[in-house]
TORGUDREN-738494 format. One record per atom (N, C-alpha, C, O, CB): residue in three letters; x, y, z. Coordinates in steps of 0.1 Angstrom, whole numbers, plus 2048, in hexadecimal, padded with zeros to 3 digits. Glycine has a CB too. Layout:
REM TORGUDREN-738494
+--------+-----+-----+-----+
: residu :  c1 :  c2 :  c3 :
+--------+-----+-----+-----+
:    ala :   X :   Y :   Z :
...
+--------+-----+-----+-----+
END
This chain:
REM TORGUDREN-738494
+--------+-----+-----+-----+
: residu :  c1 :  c2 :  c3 :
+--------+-----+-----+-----+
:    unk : 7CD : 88E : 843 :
:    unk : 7D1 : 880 : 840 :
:    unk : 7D6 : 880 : 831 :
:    unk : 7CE : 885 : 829 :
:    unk : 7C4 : 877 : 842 :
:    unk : 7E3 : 87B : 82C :
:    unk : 7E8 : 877 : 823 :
:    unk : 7DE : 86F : 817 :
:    unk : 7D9 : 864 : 819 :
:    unk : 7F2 : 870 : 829 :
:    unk : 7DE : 873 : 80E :
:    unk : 7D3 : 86E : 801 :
:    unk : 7D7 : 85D : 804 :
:    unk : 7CD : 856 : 806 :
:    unk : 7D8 : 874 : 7ED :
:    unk : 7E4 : 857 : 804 :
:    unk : 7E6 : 84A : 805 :
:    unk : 7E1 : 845 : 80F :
:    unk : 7DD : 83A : 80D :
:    unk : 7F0 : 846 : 805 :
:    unk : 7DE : 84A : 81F :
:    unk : 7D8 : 846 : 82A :
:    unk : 7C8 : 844 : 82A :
:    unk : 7C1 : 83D : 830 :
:    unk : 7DD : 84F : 836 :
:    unk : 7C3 : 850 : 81F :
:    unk : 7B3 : 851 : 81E :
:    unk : 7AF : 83F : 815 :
:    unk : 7A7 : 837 : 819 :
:    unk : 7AE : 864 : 811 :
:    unk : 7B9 : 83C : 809 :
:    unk : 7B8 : 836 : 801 :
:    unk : 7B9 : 82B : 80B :
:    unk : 7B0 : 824 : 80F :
:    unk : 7BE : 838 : 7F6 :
:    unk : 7C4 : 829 : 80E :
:    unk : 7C5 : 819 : 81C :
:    unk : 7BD : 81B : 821 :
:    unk : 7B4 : 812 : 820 :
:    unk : 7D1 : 816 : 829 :
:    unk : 7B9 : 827 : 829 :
:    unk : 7A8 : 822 : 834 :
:    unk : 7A1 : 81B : 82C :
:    unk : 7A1 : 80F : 82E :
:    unk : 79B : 82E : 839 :
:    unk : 79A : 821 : 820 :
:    unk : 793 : 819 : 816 :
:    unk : 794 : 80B : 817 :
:    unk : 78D : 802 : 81B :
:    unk : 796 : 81D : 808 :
:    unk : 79F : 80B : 812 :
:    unk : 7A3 : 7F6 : 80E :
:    unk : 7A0 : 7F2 : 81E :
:    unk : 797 : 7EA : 821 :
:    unk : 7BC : 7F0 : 807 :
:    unk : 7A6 : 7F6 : 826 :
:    unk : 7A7 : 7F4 : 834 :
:    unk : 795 : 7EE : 839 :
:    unk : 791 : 7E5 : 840 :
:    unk : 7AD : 804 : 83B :
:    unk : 790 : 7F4 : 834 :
:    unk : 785 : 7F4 : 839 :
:    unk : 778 : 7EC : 833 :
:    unk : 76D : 7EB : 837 :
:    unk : 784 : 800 : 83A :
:    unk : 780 : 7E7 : 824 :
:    unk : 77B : 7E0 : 81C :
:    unk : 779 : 7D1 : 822 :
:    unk : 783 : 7CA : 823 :
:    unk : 782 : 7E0 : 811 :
:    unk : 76B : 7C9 : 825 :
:    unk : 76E : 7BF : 829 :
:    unk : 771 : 7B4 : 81C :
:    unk : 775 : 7AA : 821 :
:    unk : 765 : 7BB : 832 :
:    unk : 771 : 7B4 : 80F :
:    unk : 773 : 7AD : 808 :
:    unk : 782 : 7AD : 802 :
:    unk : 783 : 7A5 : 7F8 :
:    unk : 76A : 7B0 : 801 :
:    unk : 78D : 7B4 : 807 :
:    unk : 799 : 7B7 : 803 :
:    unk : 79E : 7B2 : 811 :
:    unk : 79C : 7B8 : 81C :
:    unk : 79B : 7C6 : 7FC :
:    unk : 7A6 : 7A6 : 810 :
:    unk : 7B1 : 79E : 81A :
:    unk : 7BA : 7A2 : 81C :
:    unk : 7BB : 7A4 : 828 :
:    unk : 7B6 : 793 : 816 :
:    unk : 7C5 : 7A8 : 813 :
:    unk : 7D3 : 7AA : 812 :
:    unk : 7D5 : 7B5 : 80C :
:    unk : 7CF : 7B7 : 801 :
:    unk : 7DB : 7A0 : 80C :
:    unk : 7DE : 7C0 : 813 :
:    unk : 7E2 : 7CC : 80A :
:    unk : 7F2 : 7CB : 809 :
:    unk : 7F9 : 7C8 : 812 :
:    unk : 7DC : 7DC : 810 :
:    unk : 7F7 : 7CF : 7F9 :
:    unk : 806 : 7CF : 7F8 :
:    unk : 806 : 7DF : 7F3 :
:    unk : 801 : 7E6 : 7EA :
:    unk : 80E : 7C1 : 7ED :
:    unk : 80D : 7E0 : 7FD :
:    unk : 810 : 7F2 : 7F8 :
:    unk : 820 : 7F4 : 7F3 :
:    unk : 82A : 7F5 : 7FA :
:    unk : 80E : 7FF : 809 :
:    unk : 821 : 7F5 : 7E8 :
:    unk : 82F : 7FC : 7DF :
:    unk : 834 : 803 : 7E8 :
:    unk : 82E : 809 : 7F1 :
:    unk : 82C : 806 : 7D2 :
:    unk : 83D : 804 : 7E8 :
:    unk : 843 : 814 : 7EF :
:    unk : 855 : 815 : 7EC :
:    unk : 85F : 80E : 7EA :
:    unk : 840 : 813 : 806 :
:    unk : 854 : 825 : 7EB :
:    unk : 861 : 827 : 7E8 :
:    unk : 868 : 81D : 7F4 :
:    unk : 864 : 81A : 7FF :
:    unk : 865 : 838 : 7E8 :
:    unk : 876 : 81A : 7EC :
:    unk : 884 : 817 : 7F6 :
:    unk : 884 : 821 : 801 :
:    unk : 883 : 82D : 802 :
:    unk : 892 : 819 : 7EE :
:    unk : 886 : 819 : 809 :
:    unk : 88A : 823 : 81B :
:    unk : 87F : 82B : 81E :
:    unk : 882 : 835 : 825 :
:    unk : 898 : 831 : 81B :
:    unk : 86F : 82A : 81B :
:    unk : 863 : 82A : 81F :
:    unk : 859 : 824 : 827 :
:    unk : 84E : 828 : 82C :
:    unk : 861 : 82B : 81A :
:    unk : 863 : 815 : 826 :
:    unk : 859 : 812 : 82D :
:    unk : 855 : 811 : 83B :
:    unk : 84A : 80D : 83E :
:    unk : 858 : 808 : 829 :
:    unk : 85F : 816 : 846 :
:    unk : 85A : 81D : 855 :
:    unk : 850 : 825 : 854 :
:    unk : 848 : 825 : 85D :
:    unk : 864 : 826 : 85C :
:    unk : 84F : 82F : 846 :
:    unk : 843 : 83B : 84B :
:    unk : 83B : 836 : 846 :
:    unk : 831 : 83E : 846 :
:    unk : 844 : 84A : 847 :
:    unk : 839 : 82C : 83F :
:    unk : 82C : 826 : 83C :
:    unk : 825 : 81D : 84A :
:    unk : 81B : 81E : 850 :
:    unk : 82E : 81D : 82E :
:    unk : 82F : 814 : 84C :
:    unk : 82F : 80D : 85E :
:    unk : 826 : 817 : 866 :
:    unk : 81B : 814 : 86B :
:    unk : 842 : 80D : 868 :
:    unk : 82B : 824 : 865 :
:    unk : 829 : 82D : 874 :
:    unk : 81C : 836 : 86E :
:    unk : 817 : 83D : 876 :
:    unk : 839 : 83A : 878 :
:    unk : 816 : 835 : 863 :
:    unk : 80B : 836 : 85A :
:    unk : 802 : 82F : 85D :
:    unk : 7F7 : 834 : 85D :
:    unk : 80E : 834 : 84E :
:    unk : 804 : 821 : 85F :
:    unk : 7F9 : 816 : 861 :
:    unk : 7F6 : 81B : 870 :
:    unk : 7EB : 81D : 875 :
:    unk : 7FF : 802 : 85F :
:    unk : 801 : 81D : 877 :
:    unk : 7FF : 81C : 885 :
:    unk : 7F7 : 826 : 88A :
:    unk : 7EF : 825 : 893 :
:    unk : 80B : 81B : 88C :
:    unk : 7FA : 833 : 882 :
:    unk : 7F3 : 844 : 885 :
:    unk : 7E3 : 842 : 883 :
:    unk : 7DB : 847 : 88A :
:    unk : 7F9 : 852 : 878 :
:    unk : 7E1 : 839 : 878 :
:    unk : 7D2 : 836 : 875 :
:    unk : 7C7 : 82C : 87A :
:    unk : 7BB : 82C : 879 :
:    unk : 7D2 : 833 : 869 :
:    unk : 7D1 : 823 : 880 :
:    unk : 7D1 : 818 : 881 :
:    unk : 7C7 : 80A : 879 :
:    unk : 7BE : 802 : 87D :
:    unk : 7D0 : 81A : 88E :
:    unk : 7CE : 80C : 86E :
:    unk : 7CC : 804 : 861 :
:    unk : 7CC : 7F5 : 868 :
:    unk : 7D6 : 7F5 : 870 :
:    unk : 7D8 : 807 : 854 :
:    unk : 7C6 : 7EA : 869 :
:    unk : 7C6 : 7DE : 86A :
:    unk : 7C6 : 7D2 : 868 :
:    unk : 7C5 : 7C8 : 86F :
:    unk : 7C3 : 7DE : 86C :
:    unk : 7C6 : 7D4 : 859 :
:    unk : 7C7 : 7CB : 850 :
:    unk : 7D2 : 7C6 : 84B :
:    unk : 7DC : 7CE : 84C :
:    unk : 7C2 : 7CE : 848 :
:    unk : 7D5 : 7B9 : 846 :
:    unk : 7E2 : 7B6 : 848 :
:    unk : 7E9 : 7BE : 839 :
:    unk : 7E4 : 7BE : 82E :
:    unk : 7E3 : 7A4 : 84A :
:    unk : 7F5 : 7C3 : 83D :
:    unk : 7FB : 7C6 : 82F :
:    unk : 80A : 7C2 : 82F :
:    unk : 80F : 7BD : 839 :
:    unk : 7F9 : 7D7 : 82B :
:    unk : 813 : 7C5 : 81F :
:    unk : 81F : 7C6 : 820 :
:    unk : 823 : 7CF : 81B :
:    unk : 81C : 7D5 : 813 :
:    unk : 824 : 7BF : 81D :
:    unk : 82C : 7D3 : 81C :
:    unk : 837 : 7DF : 816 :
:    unk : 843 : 7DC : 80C :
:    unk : 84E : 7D7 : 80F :
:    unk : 83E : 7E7 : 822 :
:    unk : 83C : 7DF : 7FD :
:    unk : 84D : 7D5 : 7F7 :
:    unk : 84F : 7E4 : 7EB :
:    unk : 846 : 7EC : 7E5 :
:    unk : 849 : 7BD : 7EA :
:    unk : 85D : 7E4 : 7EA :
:    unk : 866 : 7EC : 7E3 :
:    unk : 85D : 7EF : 7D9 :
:    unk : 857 : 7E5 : 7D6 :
:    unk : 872 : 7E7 : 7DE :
:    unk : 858 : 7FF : 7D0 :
:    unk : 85D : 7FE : 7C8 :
:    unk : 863 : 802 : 7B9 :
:    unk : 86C : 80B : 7BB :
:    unk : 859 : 7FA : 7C9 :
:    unk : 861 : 7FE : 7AC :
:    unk : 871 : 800 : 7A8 :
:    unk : 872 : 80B : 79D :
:    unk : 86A : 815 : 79D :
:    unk : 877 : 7F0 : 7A2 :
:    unk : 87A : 80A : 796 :
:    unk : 87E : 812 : 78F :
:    unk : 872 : 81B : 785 :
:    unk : 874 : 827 : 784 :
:    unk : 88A : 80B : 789 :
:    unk : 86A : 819 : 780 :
:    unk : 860 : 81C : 77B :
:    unk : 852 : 815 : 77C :
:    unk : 853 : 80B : 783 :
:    unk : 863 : 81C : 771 :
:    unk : 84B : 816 : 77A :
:    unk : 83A : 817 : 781 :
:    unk : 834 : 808 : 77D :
:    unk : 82C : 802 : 784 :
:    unk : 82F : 826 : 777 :
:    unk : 83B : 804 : 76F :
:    unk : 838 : 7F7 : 76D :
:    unk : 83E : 7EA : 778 :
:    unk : 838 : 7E0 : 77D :
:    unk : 83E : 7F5 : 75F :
:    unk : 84A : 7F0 : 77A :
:    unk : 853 : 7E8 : 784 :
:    unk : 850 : 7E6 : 797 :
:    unk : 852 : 7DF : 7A0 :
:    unk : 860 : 7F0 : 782 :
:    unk : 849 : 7F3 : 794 :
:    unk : 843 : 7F4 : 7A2 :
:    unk : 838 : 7E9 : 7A5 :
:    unk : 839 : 7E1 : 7AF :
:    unk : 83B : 803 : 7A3 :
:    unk : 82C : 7EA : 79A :
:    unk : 825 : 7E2 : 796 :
:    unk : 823 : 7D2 : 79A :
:    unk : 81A : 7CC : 7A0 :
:    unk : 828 : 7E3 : 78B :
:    unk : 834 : 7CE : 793 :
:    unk : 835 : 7C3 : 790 :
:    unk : 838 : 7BE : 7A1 :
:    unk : 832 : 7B7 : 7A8 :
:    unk : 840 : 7C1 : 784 :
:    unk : 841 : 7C6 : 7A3 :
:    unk : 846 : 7C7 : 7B2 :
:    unk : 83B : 7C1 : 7BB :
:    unk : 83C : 7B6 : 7BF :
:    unk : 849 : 7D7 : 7B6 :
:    unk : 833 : 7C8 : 7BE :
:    unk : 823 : 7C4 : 7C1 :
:    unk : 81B : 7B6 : 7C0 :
:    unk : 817 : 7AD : 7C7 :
:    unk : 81B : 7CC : 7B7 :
:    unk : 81C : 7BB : 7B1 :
:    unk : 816 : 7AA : 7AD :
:    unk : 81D : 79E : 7B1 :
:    unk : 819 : 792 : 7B0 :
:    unk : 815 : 7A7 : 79D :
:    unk : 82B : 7A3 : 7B8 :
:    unk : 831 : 794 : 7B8 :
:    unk : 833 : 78E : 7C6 :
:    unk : 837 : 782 : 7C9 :
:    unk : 840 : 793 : 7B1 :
:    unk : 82C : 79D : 7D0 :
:    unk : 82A : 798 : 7DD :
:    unk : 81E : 794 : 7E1 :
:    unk : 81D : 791 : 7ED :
:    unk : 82D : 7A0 : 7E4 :
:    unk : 812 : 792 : 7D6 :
:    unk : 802 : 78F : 7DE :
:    unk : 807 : 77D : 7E3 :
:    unk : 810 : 775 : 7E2 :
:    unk : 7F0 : 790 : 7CE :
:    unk : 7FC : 77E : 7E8 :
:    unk : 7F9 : 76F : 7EE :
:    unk : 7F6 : 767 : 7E1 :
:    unk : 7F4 : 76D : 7D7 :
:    unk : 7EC : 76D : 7F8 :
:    unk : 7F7 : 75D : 7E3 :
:    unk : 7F2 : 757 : 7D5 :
:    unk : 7E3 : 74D : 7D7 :
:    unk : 7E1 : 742 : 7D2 :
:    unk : 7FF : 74C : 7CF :
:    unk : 7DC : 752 : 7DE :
:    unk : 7CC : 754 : 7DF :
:    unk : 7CA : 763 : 7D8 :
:    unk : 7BE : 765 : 7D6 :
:    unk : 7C7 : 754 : 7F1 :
:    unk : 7D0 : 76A : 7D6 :
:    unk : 7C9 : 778 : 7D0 :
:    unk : 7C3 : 774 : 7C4 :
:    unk : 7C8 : 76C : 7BC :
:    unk : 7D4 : 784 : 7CE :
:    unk : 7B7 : 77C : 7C4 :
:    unk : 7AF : 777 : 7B4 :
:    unk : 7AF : 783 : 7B0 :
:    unk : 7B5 : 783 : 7A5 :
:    unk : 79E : 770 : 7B2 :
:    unk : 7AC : 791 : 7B4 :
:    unk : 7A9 : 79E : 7B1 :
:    unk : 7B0 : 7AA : 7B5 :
:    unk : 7AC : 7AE : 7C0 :
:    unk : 79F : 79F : 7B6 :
:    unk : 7BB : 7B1 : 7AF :
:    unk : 7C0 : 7B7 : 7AE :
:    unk : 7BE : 7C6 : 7AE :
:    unk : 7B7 : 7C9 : 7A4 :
:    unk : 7C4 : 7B2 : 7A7 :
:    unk : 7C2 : 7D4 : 7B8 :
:    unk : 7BC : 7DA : 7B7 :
:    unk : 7C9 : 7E8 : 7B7 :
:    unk : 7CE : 7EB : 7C2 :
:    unk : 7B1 : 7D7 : 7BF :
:    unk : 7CD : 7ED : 7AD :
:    unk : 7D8 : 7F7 : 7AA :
:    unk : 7D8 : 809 : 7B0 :
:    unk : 7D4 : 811 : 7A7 :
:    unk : 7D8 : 7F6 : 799 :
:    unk : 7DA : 80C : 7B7 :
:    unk : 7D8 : 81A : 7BE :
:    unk : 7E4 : 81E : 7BD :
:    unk : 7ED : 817 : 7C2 :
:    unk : 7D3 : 81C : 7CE :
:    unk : 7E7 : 82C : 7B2 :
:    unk : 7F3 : 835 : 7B4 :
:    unk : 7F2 : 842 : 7BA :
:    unk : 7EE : 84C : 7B4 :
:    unk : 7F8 : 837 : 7A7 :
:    unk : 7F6 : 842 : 7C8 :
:    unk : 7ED : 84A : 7CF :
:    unk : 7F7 : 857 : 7D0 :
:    unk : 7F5 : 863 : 7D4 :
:    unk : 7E8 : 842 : 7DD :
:    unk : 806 : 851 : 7CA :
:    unk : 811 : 85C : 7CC :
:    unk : 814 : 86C : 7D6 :
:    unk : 819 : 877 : 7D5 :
:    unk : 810 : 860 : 7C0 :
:    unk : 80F : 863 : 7E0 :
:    unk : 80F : 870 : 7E8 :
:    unk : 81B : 866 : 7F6 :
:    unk : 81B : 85B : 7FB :
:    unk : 7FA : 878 : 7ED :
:    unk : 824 : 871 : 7F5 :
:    unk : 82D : 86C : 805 :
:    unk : 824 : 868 : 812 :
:    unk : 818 : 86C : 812 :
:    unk : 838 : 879 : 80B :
:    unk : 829 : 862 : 81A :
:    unk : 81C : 85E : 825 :
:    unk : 81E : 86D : 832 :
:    unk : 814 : 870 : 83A :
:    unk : 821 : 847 : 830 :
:    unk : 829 : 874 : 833 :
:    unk : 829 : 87E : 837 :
:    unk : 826 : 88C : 833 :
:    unk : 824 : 896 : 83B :
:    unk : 830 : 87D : 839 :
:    unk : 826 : 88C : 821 :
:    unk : 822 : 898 : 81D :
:    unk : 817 : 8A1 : 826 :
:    unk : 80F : 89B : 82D :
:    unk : 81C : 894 : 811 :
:    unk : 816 : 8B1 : 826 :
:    unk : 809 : 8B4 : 82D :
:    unk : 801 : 8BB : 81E :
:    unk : 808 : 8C5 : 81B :
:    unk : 80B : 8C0 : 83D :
:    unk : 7F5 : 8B9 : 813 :
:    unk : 7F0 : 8BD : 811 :
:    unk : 7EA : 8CD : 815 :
:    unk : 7E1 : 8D3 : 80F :
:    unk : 7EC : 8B5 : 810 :
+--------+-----+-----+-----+
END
């Protein structure tokens, strides 16, 4: 299992965490899709771009939560969702 799929079970499985937004490189986000589905993660999430450096990525993130979010929780898990360790 991909270090990012160990970390989503986690949140996944958190009942106090609602919403997950996962960054992801451009033209990643199918293998992240086919990631939720291999694990079968169930919680609701989105997938948004992102950008050019780590702050941007960040921001990227922050600008897709719900706006009920109170608590914010940052995982740079940098691993591809296909990599094989």
């Amino acid at each position: 299992m991909p270090i990012v799929a160990h970390t989503w079970r986690t949140f996944d499985r958190c009942a106090c965490i609602e919403e997950l937004v996962l960054v992801v490189r451009e033209g990643m986000q199918s293998a992240y899709d086919e990631l939720a589905k291999r694990y079968g993660f169930s919680k609701p999430y989105c997938l948004v771009a992102g950008g050019t450096e780590r702050q941007d990525s960040v921001w990227n993130g922050l600008q897709a939560l719900s706006q009920s979010a109170e608590i914010v929780a940052i995982q740079d898990a940098r691993a591809h969702p296909r990599r094989r360790n």
